[in-house]
N, C-alpha and C positions, 0 to 999 in steps of 0.2 A: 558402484557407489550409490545410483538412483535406487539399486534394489535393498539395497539397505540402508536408506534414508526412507523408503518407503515402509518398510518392518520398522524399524523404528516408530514411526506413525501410526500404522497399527497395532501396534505392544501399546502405546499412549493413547489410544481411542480403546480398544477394548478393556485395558485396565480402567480407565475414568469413566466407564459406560457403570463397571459394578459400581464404584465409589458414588456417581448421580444415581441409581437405582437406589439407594437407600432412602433418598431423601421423599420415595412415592408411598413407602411403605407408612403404616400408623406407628405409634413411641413402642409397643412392645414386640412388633415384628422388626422394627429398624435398629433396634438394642439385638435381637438375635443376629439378623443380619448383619450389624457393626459387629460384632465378636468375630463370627464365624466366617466372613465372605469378605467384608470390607478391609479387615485387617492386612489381608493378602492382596486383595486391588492395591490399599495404598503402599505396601511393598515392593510391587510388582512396577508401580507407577514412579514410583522414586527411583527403582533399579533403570528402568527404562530412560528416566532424565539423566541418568550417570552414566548409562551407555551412548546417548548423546552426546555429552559433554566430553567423554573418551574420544569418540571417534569423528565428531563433527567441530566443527567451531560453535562459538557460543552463540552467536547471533543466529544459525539453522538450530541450533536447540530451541531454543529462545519462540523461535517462527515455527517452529514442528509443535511446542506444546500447546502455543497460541491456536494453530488450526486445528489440533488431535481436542482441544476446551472446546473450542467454537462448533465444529462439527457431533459433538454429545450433544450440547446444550441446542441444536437447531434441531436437529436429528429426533432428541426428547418432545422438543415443542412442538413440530408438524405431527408427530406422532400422536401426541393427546391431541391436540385439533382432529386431528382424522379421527378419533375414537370416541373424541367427544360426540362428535358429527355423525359418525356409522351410528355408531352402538345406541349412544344416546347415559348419561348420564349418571342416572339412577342404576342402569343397569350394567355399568361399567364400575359402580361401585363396589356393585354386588360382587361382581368376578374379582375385583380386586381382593375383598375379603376373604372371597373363597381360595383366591393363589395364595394369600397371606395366613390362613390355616395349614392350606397343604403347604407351605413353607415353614412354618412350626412344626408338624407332626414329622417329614421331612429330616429336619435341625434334631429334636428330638431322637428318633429313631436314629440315627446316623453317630450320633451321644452314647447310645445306649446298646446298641448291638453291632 
């Protein structure tokens, strides 16, 4: 029962990891990635709260999506703090742009052949 309250938790952390990843991108890379990626996070994320609800009681649902939120959202913000801090800003910008190119031509290409 632990090891699948524990999958549980990860199917709800990894699904809600892509759905908060959109929100780093700029409005025309977060518009591809809502189409293409996000749409299946939140499928994936709501199949997951229904296999809770199936197999747990409400209240370990309830407490599993509260920690699987909580643990994105800390997890995101130590992560920019440290990257803010390494990398340094400006230049964290830049690789952002650049990952958010090669996620276009990526979306793109993946479209088209």
């Amino acid at each position: 029962m632990i090891i699948k309250y524990l999958g549980f938790i990860l199917g709800l952390i990894w699904s809600y990891s892509f759905i908060k990843t959109q929100s780093i991108f700029s409005k025309k890379t977060a518009l591809l990635f809502k189409i293409f990626i996000s749409k299946i996070s939140w499928i994936t994320f709501l199949l997951a709260c229904y296999f809770g609800i199936k197999n747990f009681s409400l209240k370990a649902t309830l407490i599993g999506i509260a920690i699987s939120v909580l643990i994105v959202h800390l997890s995101f913000y130590f992560l920019s703090s440290y990257l803010k801090l390494k990398i340094g800003e400006d230049r964290l910008n830049k690789i952002k742009t650049g990952f958010e190119y090669c996620l276009i031509l990526f979306i793109v290409y993946y479209v088209f052949f």
